[in-house]
PDB file of the backbone (N, CA, C, O) and the ligand in Angstrom, with CONECT records:
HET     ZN  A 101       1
ATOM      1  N   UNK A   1       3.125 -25.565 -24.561  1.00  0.00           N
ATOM      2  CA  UNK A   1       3.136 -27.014 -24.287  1.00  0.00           C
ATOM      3  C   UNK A   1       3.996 -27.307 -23.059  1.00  0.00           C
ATOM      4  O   UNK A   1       5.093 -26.750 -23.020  1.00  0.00           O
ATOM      5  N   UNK A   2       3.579 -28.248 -21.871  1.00  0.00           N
ATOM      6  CA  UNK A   2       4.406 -28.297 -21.164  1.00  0.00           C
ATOM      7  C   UNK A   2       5.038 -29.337 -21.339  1.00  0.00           C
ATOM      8  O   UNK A   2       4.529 -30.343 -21.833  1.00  0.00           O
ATOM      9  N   UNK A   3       6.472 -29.235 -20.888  1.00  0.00           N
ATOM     10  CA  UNK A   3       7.107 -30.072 -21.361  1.00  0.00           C
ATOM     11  C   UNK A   3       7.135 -31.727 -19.978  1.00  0.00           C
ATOM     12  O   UNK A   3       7.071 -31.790 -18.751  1.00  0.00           O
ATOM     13  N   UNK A   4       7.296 -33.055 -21.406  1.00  0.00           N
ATOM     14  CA  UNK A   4       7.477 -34.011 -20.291  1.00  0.00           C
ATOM     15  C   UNK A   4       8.705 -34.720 -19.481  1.00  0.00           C
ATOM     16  O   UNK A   4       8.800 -35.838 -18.975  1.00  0.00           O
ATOM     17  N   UNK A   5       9.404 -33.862 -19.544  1.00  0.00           N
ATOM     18  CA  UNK A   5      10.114 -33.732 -18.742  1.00  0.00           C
ATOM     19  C   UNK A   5      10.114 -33.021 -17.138  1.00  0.00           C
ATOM     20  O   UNK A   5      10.768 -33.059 -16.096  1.00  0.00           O
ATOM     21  N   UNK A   6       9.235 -32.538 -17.566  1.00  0.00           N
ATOM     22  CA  UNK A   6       8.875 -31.913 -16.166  1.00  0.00           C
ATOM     23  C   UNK A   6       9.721 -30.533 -15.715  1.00  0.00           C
ATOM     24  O   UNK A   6       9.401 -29.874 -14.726  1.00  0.00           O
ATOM     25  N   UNK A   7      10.687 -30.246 -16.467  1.00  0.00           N
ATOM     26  CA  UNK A   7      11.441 -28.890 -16.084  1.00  0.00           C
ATOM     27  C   UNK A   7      11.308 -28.019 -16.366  1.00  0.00           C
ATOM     28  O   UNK A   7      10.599 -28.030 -17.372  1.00  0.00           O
ATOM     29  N   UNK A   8      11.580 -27.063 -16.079  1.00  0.00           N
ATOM     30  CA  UNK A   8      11.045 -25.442 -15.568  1.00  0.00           C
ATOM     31  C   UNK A   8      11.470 -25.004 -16.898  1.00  0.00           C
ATOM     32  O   UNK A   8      12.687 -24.945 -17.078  1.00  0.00           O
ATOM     33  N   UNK A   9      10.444 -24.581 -18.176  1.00  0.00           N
ATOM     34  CA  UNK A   9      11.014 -24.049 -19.828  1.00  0.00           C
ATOM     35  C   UNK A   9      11.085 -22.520 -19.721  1.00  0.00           C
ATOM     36  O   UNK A   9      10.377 -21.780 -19.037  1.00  0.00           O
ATOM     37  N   UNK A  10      12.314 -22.143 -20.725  1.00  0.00           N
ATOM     38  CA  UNK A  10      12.771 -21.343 -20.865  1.00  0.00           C
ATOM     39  C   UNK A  10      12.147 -20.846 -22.877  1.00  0.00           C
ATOM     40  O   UNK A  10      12.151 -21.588 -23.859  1.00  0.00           O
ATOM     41  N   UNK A  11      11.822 -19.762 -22.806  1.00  0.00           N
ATOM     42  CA  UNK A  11      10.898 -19.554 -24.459  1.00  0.00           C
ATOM     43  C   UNK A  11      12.408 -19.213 -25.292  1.00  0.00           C
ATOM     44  O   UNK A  11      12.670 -19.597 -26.432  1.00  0.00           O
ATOM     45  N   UNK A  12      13.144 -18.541 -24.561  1.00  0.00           N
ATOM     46  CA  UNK A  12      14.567 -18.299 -25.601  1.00  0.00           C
ATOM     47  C   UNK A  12      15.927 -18.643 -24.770  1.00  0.00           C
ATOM     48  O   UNK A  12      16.079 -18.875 -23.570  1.00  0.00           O
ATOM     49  N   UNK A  13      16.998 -18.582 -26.004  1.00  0.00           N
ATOM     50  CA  UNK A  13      17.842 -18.992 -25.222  1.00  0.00           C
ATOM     51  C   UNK A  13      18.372 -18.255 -24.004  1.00  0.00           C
ATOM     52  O   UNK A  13      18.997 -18.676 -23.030  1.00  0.00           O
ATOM     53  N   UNK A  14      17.925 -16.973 -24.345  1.00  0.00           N
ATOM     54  CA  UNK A  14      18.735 -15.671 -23.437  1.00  0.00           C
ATOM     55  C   UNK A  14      18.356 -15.696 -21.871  1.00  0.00           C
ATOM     56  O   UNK A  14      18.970 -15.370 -20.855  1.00  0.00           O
ATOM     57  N   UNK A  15      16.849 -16.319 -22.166  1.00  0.00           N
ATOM     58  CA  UNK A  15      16.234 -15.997 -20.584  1.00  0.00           C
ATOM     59  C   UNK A  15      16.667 -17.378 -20.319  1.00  0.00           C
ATOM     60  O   UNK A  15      16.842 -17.669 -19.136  1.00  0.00           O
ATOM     61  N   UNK A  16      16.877 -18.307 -21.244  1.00  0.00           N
ATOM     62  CA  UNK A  16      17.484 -19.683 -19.890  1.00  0.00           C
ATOM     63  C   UNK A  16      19.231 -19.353 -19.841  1.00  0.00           C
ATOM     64  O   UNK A  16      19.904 -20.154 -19.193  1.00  0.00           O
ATOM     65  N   UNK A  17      19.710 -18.568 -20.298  1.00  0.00           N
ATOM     66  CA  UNK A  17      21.170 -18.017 -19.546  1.00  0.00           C
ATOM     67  C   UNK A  17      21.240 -17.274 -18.948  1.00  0.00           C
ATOM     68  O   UNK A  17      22.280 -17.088 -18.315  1.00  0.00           O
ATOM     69  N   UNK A  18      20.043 -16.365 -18.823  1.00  0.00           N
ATOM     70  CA  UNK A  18      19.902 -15.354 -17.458  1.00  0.00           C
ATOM     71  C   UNK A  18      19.522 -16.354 -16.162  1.00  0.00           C
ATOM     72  O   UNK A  18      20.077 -16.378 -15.064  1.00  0.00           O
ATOM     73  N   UNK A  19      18.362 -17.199 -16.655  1.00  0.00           N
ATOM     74  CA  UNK A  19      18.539 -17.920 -15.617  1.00  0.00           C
ATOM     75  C   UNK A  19      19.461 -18.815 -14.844  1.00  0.00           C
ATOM     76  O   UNK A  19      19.512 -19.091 -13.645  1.00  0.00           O
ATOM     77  N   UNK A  20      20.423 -19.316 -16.235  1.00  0.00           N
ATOM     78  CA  UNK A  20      21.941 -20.103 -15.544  1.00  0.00           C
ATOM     79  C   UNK A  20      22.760 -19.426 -14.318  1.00  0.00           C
ATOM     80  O   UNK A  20      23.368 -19.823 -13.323  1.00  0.00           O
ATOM     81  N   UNK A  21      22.438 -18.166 -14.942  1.00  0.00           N
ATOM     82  CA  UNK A  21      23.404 -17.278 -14.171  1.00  0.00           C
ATOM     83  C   UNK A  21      22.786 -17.342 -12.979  1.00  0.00           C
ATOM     84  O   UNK A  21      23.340 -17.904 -12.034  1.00  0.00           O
ATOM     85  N   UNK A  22      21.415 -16.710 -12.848  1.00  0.00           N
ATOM     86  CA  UNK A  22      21.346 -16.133 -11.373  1.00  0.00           C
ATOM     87  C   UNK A  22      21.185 -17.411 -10.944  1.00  0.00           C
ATOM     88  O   UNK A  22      20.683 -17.198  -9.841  1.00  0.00           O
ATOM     89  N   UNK A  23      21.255 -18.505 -11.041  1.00  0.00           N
ATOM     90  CA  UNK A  23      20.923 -20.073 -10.087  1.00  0.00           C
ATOM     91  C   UNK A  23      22.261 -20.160  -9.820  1.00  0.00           C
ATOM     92  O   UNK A  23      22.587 -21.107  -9.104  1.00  0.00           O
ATOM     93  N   UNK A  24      23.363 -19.222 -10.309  1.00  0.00           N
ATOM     94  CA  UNK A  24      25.057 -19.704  -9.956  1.00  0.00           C
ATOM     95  C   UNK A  24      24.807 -18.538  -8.720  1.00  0.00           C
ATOM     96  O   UNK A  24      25.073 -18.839  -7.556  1.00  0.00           O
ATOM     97  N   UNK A  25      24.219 -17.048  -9.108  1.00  0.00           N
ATOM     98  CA  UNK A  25      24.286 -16.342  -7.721  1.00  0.00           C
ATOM     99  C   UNK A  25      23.453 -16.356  -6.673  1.00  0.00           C
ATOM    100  O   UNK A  25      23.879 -15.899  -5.612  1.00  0.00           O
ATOM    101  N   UNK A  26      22.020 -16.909  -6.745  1.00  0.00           N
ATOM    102  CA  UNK A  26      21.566 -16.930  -5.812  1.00  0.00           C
ATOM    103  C   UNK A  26      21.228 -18.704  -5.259  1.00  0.00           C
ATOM    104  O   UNK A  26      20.094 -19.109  -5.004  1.00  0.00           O
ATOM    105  N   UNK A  27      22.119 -19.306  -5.194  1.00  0.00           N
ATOM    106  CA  UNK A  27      21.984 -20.838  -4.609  1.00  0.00           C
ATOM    107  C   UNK A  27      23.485 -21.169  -4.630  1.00  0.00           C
ATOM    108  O   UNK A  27      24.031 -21.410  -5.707  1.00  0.00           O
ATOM    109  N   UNK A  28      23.958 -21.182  -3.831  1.00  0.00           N
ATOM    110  CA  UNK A  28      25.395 -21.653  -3.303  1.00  0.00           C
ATOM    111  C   UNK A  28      25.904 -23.011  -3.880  1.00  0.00           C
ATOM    112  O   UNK A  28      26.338 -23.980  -3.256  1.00  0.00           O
ATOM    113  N   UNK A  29      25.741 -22.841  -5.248  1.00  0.00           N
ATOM    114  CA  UNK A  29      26.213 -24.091  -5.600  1.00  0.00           C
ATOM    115  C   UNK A  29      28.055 -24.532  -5.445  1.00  0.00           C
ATOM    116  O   UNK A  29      28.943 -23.792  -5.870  1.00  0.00           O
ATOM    117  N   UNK A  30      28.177 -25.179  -5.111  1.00  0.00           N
ATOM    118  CA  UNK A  30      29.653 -25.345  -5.614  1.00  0.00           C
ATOM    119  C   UNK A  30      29.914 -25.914  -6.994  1.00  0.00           C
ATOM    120  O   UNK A  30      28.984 -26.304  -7.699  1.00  0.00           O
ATOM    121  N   UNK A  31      31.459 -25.972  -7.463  1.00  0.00           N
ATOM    122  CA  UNK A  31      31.519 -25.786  -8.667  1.00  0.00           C
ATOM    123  C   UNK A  31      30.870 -27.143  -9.490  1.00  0.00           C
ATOM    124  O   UNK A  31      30.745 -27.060 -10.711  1.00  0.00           O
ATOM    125  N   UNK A  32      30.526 -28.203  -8.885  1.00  0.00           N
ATOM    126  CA  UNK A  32      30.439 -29.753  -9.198  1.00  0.00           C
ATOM    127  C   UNK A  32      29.004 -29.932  -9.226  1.00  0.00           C
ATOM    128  O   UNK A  32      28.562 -31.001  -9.648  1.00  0.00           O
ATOM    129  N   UNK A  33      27.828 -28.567  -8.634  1.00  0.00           N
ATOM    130  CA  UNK A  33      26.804 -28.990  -8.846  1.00  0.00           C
ATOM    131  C   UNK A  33      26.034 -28.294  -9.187  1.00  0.00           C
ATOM    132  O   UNK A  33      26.613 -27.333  -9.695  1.00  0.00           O
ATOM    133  N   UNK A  34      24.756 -28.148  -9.234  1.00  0.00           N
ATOM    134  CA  UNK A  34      23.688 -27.277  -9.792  1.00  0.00           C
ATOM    135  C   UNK A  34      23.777 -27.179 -11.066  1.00  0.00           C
ATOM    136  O   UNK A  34      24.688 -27.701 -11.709  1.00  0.00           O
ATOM    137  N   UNK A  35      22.727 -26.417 -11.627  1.00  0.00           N
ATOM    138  CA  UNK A  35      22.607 -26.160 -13.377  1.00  0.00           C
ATOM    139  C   UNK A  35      23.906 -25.688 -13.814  1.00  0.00           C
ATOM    140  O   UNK A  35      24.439 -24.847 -13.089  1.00  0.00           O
ATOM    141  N   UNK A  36      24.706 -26.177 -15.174  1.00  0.00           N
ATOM    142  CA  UNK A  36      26.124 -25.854 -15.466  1.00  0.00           C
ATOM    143  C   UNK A  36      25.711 -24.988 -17.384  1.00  0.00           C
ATOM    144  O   UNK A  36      26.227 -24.077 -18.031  1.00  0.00           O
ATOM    145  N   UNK A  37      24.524 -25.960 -17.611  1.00  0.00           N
ATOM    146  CA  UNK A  37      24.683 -24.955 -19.171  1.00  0.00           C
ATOM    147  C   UNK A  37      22.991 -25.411 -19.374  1.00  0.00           C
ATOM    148  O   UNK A  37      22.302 -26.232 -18.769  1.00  0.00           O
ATOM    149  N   UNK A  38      22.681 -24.450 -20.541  1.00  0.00           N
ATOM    150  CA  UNK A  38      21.227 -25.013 -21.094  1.00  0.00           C
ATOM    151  C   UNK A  38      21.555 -25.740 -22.419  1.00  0.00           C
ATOM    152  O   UNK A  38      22.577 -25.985 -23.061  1.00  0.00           O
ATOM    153  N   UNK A  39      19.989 -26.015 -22.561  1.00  0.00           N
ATOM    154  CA  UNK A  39      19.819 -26.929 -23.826  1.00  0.00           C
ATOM    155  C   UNK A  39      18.438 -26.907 -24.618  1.00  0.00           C
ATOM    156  O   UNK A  39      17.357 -26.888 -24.030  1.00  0.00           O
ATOM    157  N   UNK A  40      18.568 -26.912 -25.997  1.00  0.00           N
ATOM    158  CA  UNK A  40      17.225 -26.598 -26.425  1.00  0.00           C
ATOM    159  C   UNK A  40      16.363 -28.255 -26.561  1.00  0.00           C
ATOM    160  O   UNK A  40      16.951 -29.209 -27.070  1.00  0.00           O
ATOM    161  N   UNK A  41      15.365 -28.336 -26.187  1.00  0.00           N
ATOM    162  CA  UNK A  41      14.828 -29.639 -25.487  1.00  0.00           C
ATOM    163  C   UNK A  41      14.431 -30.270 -27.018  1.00  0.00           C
ATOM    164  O   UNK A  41      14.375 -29.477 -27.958  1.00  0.00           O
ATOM    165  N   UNK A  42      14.201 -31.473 -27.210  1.00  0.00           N
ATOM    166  CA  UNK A  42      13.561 -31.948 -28.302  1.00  0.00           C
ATOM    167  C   UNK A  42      12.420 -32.131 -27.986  1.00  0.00           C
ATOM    168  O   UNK A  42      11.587 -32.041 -28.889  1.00  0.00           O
ATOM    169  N   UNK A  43      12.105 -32.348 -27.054  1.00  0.00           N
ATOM    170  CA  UNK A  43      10.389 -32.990 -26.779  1.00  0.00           C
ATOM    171  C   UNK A  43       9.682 -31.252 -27.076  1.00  0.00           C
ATOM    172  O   UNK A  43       9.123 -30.886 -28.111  1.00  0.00           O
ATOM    173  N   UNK A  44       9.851 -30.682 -26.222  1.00  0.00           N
ATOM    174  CA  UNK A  44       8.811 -29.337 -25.824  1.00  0.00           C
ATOM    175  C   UNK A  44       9.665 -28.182 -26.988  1.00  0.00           C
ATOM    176  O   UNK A  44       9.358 -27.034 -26.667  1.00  0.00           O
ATOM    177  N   UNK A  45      10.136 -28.191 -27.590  1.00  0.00           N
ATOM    178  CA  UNK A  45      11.257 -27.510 -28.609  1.00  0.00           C
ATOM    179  C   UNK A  45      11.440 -25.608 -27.948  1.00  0.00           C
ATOM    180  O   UNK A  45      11.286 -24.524 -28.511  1.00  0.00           O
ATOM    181  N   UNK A  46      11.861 -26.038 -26.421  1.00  0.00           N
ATOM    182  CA  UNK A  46      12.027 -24.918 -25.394  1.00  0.00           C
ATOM    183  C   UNK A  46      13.428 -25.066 -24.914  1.00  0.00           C
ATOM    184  O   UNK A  46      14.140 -25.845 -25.547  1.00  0.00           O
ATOM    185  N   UNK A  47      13.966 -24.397 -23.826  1.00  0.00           N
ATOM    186  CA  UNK A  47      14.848 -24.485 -23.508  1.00  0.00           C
ATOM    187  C   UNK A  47      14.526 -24.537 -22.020  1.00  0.00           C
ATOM    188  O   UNK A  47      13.627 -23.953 -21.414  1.00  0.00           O
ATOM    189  N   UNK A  48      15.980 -25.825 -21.320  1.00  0.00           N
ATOM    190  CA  UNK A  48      16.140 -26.149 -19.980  1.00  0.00           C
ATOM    191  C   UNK A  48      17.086 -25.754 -19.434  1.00  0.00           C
ATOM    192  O   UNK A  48      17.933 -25.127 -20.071  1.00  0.00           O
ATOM    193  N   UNK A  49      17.230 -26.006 -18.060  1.00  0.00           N
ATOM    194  CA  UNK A  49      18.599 -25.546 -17.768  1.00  0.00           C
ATOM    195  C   UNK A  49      19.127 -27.028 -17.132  1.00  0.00           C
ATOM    196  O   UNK A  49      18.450 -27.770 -16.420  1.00  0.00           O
ATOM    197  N   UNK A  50      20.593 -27.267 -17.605  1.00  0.00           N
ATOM    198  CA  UNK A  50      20.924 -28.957 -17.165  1.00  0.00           C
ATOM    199  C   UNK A  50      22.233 -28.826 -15.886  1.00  0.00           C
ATOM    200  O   UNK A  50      22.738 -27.724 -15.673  1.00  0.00           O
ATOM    201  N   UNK A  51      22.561 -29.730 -15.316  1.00  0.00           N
ATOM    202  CA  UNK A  51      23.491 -29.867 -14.190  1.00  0.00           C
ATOM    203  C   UNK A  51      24.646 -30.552 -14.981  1.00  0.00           C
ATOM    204  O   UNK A  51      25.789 -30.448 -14.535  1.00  0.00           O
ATOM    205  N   UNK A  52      24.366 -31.384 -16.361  1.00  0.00           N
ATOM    206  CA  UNK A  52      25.036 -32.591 -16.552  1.00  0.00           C
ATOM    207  C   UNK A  52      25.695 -31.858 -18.140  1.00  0.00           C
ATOM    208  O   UNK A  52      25.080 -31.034 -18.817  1.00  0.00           O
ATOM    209  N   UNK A  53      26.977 -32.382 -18.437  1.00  0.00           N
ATOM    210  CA  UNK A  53      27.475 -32.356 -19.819  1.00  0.00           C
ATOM    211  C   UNK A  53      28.538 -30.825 -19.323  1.00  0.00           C
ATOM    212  O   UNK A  53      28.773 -30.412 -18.188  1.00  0.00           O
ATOM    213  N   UNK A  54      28.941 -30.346 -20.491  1.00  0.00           N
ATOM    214  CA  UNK A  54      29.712 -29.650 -20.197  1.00  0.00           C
ATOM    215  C   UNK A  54      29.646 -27.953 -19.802  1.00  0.00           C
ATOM    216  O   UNK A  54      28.452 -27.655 -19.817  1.00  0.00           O
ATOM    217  N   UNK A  55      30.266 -27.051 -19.544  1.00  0.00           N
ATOM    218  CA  UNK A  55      29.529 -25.833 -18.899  1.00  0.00           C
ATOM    219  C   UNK A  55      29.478 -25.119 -19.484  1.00  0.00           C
ATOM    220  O   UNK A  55      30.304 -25.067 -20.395  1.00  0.00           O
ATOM    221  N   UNK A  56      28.621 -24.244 -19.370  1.00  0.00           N
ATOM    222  CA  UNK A  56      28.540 -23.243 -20.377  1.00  0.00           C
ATOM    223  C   UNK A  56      29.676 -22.166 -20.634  1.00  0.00           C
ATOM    224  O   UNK A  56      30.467 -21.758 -19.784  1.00  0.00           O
ATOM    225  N   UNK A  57      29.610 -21.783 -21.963  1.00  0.00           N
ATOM    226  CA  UNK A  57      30.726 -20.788 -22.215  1.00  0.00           C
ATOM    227  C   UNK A  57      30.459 -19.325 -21.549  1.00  0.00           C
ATOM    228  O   UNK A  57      31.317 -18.493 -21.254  1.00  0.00           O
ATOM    229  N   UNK A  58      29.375 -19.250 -21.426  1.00  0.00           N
ATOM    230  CA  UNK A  58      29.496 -17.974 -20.408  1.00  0.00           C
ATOM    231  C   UNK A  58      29.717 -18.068 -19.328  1.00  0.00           C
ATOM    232  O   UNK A  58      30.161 -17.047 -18.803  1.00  0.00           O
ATOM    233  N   UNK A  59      29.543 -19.243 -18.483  1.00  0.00           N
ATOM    234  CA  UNK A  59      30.117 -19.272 -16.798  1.00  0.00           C
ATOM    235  C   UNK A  59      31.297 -19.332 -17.026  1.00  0.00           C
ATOM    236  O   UNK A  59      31.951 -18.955 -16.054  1.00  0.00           O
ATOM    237  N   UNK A  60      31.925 -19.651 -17.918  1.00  0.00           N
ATOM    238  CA  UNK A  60      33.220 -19.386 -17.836  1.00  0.00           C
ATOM    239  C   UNK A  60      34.127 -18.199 -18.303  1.00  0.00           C
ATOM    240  O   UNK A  60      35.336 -18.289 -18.516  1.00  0.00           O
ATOM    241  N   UNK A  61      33.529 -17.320 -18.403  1.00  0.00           N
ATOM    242  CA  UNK A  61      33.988 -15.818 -18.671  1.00  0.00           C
ATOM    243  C   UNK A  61      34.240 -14.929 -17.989  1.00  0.00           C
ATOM    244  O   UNK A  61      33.339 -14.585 -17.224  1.00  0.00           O
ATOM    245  N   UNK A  62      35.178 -14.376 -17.956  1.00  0.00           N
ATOM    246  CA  UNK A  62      35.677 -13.951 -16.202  1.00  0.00           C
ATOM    247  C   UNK A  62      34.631 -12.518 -16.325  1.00  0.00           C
ATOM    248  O   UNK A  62      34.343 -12.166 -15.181  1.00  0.00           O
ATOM    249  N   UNK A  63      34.198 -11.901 -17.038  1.00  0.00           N
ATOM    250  CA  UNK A  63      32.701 -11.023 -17.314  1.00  0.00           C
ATOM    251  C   UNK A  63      31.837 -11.414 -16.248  1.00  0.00           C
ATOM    252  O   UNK A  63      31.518 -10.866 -15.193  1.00  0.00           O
ATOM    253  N   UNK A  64      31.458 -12.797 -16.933  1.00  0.00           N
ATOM    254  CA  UNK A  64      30.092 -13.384 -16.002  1.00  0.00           C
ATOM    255  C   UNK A  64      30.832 -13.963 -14.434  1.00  0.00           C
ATOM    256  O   UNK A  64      30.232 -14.000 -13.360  1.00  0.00           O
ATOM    257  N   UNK A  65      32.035 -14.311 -14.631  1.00  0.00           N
ATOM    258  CA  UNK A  65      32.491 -14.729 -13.170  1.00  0.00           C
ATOM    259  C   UNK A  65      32.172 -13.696 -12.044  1.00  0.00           C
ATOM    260  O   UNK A  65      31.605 -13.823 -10.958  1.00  0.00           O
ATOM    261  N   UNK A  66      32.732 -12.631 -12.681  1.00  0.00           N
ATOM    262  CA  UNK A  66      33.251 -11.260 -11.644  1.00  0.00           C
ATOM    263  C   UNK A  66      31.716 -11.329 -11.558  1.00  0.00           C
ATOM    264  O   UNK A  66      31.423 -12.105 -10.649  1.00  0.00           O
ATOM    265  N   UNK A  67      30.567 -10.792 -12.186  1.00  0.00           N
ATOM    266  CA  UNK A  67      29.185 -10.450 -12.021  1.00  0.00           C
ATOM    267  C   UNK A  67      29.078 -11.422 -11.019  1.00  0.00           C
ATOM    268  O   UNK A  67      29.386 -11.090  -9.874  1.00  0.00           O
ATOM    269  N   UNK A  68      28.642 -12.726 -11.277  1.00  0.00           N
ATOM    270  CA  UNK A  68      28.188 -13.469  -9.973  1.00  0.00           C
ATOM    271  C   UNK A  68      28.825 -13.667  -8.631  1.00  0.00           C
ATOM    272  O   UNK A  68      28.290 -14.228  -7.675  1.00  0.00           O
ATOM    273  N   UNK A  69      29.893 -13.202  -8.661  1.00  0.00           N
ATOM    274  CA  UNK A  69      30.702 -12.178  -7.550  1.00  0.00           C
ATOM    275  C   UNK A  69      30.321 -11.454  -6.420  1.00  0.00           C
ATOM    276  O   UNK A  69      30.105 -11.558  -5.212  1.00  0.00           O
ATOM    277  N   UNK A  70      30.342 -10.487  -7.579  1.00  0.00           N
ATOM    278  CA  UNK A  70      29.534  -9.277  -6.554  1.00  0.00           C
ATOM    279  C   UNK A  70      28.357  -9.405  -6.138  1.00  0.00           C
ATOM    280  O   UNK A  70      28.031  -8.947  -5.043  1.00  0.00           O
ATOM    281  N   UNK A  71      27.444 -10.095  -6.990  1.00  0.00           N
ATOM    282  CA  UNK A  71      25.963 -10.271  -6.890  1.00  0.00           C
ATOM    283  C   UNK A  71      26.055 -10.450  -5.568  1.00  0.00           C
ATOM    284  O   UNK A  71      25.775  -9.723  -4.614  1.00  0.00           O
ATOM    285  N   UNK A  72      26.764 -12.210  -5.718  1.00  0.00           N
ATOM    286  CA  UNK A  72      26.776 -12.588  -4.461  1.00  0.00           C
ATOM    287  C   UNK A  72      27.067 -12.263  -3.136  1.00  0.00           C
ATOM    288  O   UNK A  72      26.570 -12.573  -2.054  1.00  0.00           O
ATOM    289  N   UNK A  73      28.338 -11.305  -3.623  1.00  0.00           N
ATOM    290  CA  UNK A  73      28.697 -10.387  -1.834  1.00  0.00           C
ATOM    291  C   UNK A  73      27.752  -9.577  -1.770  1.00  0.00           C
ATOM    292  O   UNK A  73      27.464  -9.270  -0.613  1.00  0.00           O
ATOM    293  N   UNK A  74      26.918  -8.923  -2.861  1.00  0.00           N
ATOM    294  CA  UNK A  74      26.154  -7.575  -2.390  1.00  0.00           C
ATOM    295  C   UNK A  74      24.972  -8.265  -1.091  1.00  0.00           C
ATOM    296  O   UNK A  74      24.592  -7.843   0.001  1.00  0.00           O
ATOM    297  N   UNK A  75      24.621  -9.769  -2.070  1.00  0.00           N
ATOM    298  CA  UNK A  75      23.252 -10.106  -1.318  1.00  0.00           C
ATOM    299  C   UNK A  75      23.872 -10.651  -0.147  1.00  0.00           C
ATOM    300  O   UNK A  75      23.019 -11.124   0.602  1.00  0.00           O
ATOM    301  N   UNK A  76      25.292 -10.783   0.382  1.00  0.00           N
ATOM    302  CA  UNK A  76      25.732 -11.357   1.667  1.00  0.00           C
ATOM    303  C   UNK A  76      25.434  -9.922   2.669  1.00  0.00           C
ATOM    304  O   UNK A  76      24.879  -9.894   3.767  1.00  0.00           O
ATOM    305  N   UNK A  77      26.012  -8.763   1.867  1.00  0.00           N
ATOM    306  CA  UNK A  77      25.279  -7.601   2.713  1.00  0.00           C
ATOM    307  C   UNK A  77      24.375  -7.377   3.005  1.00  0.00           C
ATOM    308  O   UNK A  77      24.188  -6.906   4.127  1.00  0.00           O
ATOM    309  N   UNK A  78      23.176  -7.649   1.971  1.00  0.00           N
ATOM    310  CA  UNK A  78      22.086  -7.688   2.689  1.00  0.00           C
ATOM    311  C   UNK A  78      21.595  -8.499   3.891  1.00  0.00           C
ATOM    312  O   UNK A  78      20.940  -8.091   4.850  1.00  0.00           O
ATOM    313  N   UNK A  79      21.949  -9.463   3.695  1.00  0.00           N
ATOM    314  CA  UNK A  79      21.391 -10.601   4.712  1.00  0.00           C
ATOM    315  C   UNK A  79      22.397  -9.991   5.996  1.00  0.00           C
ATOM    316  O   UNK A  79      21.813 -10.044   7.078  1.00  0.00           O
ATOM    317  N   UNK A  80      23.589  -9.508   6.056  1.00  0.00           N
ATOM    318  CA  UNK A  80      23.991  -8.600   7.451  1.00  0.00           C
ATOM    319  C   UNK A  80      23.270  -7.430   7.463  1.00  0.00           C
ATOM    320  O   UNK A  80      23.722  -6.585   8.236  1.00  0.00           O
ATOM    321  N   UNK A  81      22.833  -7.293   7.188  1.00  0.00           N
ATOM    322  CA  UNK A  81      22.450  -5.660   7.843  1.00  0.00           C
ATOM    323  C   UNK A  81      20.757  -5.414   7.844  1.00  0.00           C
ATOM    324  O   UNK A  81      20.022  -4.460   8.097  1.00  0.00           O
ATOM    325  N   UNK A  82      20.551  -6.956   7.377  1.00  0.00           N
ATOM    326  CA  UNK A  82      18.994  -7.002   7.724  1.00  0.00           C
ATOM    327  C   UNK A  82      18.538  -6.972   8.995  1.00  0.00           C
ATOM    328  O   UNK A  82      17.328  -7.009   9.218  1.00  0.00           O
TER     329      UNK A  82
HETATM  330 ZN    ZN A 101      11.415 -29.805 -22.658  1.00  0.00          ZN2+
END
């Protein structure tokens, strides 16, 4: 079902926190914007990823910090040495 909301659904929770994550490493958000946690939707009974409310407990885990870290410097190497 697509949902009417119009946002991009996630079937479990895991793949919309994989996706939290990599939208923290690959889109330069600063800390005030972009997707911050998911949510399981009532309309489409899927999961979204939201900008608004409070952040998720895994972005805040210095685990997942350090990961989106490196991610991020590795892919700064790439883009030099391309
Ligand atoms: Zn929905």
């Amino acid at each position: 079902m697509k949902c009417p909301s119009g946002k991009r659904q996630y079937f479990t929770k895991e793949d919309a926190e994989e996706a939290l994550i990599g939208s923290r490493i690959n889109f330069h958000h600063n800390d005030t914007s972009g997707p911050i946690n998911i949510y399981e939707c009532r309309d489409c009974k899927e999961w979204h990823l939201t900008s608004r409310g409070p952040t998720h407990e895994l972005l805040c885990s210095s685990e997942v910090q350090n990961r989106i870290k490196l991610e991020r410097e590795s892919q700064e190497w790439e883009r030099k040495l391309r």
